[in-house]
KETIKE-618906 format. One record per residue: residue in three letters; x, y, z of N, C-alpha, C in turn. Coordinates in steps of 0.1 Angstrom, whole numbers, plus 5000, padded with zeros to 4 digits. Last residue first. Example, Ala and Ser with C-alpha at 12.3 -4.5 7.8 and 13.67 -1.06 7.14 Angstrom:
BEGIN
Ser512849785071513749895071512950005079
Ala513249435078512349555078513249675078
This chain:
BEGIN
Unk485550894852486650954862488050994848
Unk483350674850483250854851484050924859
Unk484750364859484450444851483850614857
Unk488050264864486550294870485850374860
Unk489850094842489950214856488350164856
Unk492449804833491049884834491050004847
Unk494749714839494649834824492849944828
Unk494549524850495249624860495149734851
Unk493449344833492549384846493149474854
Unk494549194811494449364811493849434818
Unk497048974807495449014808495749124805
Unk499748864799498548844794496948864795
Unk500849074816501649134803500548994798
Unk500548994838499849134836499749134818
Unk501848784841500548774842499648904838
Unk504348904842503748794832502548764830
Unk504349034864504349124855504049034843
Unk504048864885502948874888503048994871
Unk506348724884505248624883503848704880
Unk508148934892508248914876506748804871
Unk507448994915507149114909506749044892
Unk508348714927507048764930506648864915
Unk510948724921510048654914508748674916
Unk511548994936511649014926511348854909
Unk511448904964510549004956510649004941
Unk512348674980511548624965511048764962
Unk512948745004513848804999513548774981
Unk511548435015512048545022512848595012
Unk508748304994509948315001510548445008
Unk505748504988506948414985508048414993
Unk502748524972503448494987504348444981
Unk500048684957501148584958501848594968
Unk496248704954497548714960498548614959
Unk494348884929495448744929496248774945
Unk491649034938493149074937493648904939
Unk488549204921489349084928490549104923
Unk486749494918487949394915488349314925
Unk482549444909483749494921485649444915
Unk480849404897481149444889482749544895
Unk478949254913478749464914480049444907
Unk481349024924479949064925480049224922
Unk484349084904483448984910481749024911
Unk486949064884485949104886484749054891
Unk490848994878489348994875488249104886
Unk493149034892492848894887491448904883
Unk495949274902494249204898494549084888
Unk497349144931497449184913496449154912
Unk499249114959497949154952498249214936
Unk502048974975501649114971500249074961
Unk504548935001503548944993502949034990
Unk506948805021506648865010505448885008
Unk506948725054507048695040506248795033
Unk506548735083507248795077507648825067
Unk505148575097505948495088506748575085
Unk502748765097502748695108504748585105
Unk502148825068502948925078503348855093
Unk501248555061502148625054503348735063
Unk498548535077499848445077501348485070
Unk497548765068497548765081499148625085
Unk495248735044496548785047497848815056
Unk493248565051494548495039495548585038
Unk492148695065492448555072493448485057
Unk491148975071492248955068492848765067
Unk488148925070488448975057490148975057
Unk488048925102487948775090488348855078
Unk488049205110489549075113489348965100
Unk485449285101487149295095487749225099
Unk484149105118483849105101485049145098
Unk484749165146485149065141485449055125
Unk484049475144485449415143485949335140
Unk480549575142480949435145482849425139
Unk479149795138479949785154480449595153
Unk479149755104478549875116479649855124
Unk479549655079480249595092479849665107
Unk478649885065478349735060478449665076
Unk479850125059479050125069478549945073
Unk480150095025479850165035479250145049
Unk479549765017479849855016480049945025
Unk483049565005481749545008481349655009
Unk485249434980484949534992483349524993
Unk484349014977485149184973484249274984
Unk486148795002484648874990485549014985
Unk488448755014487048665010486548685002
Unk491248844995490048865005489148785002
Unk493548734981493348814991492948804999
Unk493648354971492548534972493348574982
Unk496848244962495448224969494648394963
Unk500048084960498748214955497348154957
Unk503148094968501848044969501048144966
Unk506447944947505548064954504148004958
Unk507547694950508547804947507747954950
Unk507147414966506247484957507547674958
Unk507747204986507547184975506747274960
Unk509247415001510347285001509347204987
Unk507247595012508547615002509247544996
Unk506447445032505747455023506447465011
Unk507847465050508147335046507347335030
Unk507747725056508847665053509147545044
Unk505947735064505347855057507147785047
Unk505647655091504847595080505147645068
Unk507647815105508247695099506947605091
Unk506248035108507348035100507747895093
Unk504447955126504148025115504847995104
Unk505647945148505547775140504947845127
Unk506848135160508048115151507247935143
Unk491250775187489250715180490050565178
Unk492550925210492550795203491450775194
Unk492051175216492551185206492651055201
Unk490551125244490051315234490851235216
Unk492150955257490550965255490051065246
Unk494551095260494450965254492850945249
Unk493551335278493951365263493951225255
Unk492351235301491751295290492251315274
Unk494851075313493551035307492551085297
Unk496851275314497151165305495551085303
Unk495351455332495851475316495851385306
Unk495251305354493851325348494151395335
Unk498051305359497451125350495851185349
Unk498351525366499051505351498551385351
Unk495451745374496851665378497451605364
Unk493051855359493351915373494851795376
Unk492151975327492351875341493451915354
Unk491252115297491052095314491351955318
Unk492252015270492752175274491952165292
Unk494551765260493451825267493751955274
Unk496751775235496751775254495251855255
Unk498351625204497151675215497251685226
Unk501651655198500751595197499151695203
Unk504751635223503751655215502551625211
Unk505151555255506051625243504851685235
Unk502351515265503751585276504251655263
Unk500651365254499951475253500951585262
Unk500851085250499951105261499751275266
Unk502150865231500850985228500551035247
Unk503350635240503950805236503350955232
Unk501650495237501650525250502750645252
Unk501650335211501050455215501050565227
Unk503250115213504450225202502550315215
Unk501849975234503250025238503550155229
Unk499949935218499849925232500850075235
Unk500649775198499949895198500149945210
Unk501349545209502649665205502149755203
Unk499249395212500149445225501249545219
Unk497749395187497449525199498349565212
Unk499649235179499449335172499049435183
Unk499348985191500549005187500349155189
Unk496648925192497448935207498249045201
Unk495548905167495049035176495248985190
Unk497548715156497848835150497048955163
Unk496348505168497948545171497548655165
Unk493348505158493848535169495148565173
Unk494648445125493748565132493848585150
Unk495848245130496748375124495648455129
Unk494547975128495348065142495648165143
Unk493747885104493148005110493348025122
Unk495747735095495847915093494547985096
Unk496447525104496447605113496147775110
Unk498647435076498047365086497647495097
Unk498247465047499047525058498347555066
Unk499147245017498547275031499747355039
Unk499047244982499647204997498847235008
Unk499247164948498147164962498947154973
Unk500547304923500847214930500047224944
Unk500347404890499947444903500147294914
Unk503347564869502847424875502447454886
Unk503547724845503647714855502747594861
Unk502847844817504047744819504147674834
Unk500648004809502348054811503347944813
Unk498747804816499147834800500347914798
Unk499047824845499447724837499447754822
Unk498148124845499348074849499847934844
Unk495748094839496248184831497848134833
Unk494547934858494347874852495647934835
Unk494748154881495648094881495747964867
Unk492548284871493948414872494848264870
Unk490548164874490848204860492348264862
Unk490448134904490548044893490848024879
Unk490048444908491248354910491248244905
Unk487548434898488548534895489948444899
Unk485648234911485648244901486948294892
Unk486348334939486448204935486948154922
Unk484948584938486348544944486748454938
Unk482048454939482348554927484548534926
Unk481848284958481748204948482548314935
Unk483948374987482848414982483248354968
Unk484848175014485648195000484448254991
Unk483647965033483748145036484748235020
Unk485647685031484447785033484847895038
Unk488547725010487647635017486447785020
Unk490747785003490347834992489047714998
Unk493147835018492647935008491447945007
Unk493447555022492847645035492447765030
Unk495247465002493647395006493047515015
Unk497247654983496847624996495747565001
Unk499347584958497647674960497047534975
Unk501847694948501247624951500447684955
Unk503547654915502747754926502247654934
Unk506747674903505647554910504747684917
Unk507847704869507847774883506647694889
Unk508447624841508747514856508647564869
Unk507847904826507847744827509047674836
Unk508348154830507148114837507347964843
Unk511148364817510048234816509648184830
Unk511348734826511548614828510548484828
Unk510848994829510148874819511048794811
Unk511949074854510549064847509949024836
Unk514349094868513548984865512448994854
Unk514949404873515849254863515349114858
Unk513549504889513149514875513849404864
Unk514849524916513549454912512849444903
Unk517649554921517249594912515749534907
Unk518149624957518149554945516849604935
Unk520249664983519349724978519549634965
Unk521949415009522049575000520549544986
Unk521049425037521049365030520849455015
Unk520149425071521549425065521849375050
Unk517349555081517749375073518949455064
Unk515649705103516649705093517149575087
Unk515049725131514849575122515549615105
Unk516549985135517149865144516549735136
Unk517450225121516450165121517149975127
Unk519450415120518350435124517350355124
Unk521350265111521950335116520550435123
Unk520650105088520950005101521150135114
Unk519250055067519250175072519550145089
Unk519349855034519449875048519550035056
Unk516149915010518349895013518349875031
Unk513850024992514249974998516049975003
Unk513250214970512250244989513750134996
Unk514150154949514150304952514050284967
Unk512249914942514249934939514550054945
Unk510449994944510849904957511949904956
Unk509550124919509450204931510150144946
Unk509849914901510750044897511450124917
Unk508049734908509449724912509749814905
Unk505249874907506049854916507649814917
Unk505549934874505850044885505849984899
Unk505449604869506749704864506949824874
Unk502949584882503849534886505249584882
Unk501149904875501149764872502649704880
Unk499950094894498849994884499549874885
Unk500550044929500850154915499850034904
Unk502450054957501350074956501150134940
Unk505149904977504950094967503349984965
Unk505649965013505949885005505249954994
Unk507049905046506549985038506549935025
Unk505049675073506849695064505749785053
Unk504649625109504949665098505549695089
Unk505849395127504949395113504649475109
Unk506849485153507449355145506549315131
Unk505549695157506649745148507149595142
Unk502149825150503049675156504449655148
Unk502750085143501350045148501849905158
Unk504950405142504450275142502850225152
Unk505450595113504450565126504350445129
Unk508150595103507150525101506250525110
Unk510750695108509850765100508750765096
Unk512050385098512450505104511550625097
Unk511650135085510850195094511050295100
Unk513350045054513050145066511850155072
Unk513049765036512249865037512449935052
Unk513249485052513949515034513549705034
Unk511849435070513149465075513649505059
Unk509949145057510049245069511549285069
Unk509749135018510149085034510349155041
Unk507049425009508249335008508549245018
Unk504149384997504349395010505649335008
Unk502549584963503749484974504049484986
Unk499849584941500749654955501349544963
Unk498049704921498649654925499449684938
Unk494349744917495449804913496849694920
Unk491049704930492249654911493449734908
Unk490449784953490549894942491149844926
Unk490549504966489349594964489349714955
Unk493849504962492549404955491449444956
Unk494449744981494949704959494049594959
Unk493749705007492749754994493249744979
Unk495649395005493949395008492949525000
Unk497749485000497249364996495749404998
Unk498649645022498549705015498049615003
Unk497549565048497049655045497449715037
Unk497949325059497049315049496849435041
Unk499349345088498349225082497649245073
Unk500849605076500749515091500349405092
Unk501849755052501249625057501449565071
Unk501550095035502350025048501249875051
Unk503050285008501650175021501950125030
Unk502950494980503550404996502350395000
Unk502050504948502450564966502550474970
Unk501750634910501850544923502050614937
Unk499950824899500850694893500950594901
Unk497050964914499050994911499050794902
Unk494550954904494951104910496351084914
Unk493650744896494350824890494350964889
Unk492050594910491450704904492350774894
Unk494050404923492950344912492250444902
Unk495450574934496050484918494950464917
Unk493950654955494750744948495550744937
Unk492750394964492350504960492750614951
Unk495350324977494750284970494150314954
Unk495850574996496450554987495950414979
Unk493250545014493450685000494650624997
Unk493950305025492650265017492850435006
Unk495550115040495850205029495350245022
Unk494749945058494150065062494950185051
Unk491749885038492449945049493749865052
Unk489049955012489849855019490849965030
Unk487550105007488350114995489549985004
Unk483850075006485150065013485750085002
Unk481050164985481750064988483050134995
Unk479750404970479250354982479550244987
Unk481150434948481450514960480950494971
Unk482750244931481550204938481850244948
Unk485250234922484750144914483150134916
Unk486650374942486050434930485450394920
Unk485650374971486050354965485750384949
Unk486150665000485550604993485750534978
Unk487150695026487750695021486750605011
Unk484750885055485450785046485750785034
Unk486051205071485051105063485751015058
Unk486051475094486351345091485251275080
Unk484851745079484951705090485651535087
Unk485351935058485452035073485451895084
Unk487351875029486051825036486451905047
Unk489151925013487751955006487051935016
Unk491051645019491251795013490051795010
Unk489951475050490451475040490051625036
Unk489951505087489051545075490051525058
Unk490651255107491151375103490251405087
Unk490050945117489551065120490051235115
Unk489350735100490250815096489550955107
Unk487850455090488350505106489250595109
Unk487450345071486150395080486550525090
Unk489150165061489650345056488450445061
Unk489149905065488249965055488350105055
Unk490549785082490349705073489549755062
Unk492749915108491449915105491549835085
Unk495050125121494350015124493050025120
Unk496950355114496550225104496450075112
Unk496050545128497450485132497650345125
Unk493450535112493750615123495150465129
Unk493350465081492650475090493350475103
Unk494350735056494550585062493550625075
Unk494950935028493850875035494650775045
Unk498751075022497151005015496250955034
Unk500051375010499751295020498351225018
Unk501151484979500951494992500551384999
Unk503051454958501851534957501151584968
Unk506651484954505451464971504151564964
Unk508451304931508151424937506651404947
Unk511551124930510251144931510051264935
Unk514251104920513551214921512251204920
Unk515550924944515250834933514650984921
Unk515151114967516651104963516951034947
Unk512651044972512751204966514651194959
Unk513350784979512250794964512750934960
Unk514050825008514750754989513950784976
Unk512651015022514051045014514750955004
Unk510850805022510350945015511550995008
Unk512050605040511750565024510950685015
Unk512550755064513550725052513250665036
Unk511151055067510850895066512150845059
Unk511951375074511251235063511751145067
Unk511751625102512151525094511651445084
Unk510151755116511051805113512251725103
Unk506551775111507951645113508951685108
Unk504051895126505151875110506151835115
Unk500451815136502251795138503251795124
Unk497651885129498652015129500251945133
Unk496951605151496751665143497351795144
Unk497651365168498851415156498251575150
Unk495251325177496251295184497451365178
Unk493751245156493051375163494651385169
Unk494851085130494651065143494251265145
Unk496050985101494650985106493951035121
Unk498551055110498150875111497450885113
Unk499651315103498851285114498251155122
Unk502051575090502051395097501051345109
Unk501751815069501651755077501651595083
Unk504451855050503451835049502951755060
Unk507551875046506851945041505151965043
Unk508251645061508751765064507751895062
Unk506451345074507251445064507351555063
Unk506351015078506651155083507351255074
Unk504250825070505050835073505351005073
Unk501050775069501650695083503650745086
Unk499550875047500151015062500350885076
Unk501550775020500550715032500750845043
Unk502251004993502950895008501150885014
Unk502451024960501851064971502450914983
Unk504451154927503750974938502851064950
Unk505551194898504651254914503951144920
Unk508851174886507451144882506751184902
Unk511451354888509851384884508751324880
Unk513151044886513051204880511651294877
Unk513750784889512450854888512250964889
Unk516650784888515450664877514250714881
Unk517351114883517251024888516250884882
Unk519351334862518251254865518551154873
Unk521651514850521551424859520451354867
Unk521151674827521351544829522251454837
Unk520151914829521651904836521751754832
Unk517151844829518051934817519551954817
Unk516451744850516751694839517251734827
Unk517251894872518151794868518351734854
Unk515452024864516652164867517952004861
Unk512851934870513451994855514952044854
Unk513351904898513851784889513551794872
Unk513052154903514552124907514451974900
Unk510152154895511152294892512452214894
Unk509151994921508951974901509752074897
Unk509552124941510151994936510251984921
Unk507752344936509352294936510052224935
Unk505752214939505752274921507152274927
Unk505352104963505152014950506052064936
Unk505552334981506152284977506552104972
Unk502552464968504052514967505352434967
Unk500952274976500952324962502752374956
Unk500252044996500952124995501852204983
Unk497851865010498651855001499252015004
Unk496351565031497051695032497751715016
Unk494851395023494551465039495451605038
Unk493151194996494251285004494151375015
Unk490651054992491851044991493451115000
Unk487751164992488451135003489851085005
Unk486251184967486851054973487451054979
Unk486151464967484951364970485151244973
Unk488551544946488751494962487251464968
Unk488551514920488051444924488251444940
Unk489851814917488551804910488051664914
Unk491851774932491151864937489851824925
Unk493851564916493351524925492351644929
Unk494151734891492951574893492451574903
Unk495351874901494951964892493051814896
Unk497751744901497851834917495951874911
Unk498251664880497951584889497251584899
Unk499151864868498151784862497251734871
Unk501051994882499752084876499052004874
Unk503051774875502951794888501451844893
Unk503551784845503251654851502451714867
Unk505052024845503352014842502851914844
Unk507351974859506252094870504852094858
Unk508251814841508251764857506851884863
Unk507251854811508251874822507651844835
Unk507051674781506351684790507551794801
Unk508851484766507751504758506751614769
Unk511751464773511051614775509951634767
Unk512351194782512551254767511751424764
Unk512151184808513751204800513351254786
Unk509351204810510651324813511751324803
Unk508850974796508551084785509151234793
Unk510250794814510350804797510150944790
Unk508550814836509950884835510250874820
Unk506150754826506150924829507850924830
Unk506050524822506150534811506050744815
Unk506650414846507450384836507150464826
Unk503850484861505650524863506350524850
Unk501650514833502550464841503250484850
Unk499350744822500750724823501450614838
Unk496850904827496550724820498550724817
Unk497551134834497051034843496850904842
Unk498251224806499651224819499051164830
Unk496851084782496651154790497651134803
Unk498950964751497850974761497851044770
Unk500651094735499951044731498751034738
Unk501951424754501751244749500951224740
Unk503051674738501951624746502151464740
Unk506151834738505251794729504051704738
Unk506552224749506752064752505851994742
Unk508652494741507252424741507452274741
């Protein structure tokens, strides 16, 4: 017989679920029940697309098997869930798309196979919006668990608000505490953007730190996988796990061995330079936003940190580079969809390009750098808002694309650069919505990022708070 936490196995950490494995306050396969158990009594929130009961509880069975052989992994049966942008054996792989839908991937992702190798366990497959293009989780054409037809990914702070995009059910799926933590993927924002609409955390590592093998891709020169969880401690547990080189499948690979992104974290504050960007934090900056980040960083100087004012000239170029950059690789990674190998194929047409038309139609629904450089030269990380405003609501943005693109305009320089970053709650705006701190840092700074942002944590308590009636 097991002994029961103190607290409830959904109000558990990472950290604090592998603890109570190793220490068999709990086992892996009731951790798993719990979870598996949440998420179906909340799927209303559109969170997950696919799960897979059977083999969850196996998993969970083989990392009791370890733990009792003591051979544990640093995450030995704690239960995470994947973005359905990465591929996976057990459980369908669709990227939200009509296009994918019913495909099983005779293979995992390589950052699936690290975590499961770390012994994470696969609650299942989360929400995103279709080949994770989109800024609000609107655009998911595949029905989430519980539902017969496509729907939005709704937030939990305020079901009739976005959960952001396009990692918007994994988000979602920490903020509600329906898993601990998950994967995400950032192209321009998209794992920064809903962690600060849902107040939870989430890291976009340096490009290439993180396998893309396995990765649907959307714009391969920018997407990087990256973990998703309350607090900054469970992200670097989980990025120590995801990340290493994978040169042998994965061509942007970054030749650069794997690290322990826990070593830092509480580490002193005093003499770290932030700098705080004039272009941040000019018009279009909602007063509520304003407010939260101003307190977040005011928190930082009483840590010891010094804010230092810079400029980065041109940052609202980022939005049009980014929708050249991005759609022209769209372009390309999709043009594999056309319905020959796999995937969808229209069921009438009369020749093979009136195929390729109908089925694509049936199933679709370097100066960067060097600002970003010199900047570095006098400030050691940068922190700004995420997002202009907090998540807005349902349906808010109708037929207008522009409104999303702007909602990425502070995140957009980061992935465009290739640099770090990551979202930490920092408060509470209009409707009682979460605002997310963003940090930015140097190439290969994850782990002052993680520790900047776990010092911060370790004096508030805005990544402690949930939603309420959940």
């Amino acid at each position: 017989m097991t002994t029961s936490p103190t607290k409830a196995l959904h109000d558990l950490g990472v950290s604090e679920l592998a603890a109570g494995l190793r220490a068999k306050q709990f086992s892996a396969a009731e951790a798993a029940q719990h979870f598996l158990a949440r998420a179906k009594v909340h799927q209303h929130l559109g969170a997950f697309v696919a799960m897979n009961e059977d083999a969850t509880l196996a998993q969970a069975q083989a990392a009791d098997a370890r733990i009792a052989a003591g051979t544990a992994g640093a995450l030995e049966g704690v239960p995470i869930a994947h973005k359905d942008i990465f591929v996976t054996r057990d459980f369908p792989s669709t990227a939200g798309s009509r296009m994918l839908a019913g495909y099983q991937s005779p293979f995992d992702a390589t950052v699936v196979t690290r975590l499961a190798k770390a012994g994470a366990l696969t609650l299942g497959k989360l929400n995103c919006d279709e080949f994770a293009m989109g800024s609000a989780n609107e655009n998911s054409a595949v029905a989430p668990v519980g539902f017969e037809a496509p729907a939005p990914v709704r937030n939990p702070w305020d079901t009739s608000r976005i959960p952001g995009g396009s990692s918007g059910g994994s988000a979602v799926a920490v903020a509600a505490r329906l898993a601990p933590a998950v994967t995400g993927t950032d192209t321009g924002g998209s794992i920064r953007q809903p962690a600060s609409f849902c107040g939870i955390t989430g890291i976009k590592p340096t490009y290439g730190r993180a396998s893309r093998y396995g990765m649907i891709a959307f714009a391969s020169s920018l997407d990087q996988a990256g973990p998703m969880a309350r607090s900054a401690e469970d992200c670097a547990l989980l990025l120590s796990a995801m990340c290493g080189p994978d040169l042998d499948r994965d061509s942007t690979s970054l030749d650069v061995p794997a690290e322990d992104y826990s070593r830092s974290l509480n580490d002193s504050l005093e003499g770290l330079r932030i700098g705080i960007p004039a272009e941040f934090f000019g018009e279009g900056l909602a007063p509520d936003v304003r407010a939260a980040v101003d307190a977040a960083l005011k928190e930082y100087e009483k840590l010891g940190a010094t804010l230092v004012p810079i400029s980065l000239p041109r940052t609202e170029l980022s939005i049009p580079v980014y929708y050249i950059i991005a759609p022209a690789e769209a372009s390309s990674n999709l043009s594999r969809f056309d319905g020959v190998k796999f995937g969808h194929r229209a069921k009438d047409y009369t020749d093979l390009v009136d195929m390729y038309k109908k089925t694509r139609a049936e199933g679709f629904g370097d100066e960067v750098k060097r600002r970003f450089q010199n900047a570095f030269k006098e400030c050691d990380l940068i922190a700004g808002p995420v997002a202009p405003t907090v998540a807005w609501k349902l349906g808010e943005h109708g037929n207008n694309p522009l409104a999303d693109y702007l909602a990425d305009i502070f995140t957009l320089p980061a992935s465009l650069a290739g640099l770090p970053g990551m979202s930490v709650p920092a408060g509470f705006g209009e409707g009682g919505m979460p605002v997310g701190l963003q940090l930015i840092g140097n190439y290969f700074a994850e782990a002052r990022l993680l520790n900047a942002a776990h010092r911060l944590q370790q004096a508030t308590d805005f990544h402690l708070r949930q939603p309420g009636g959940l």
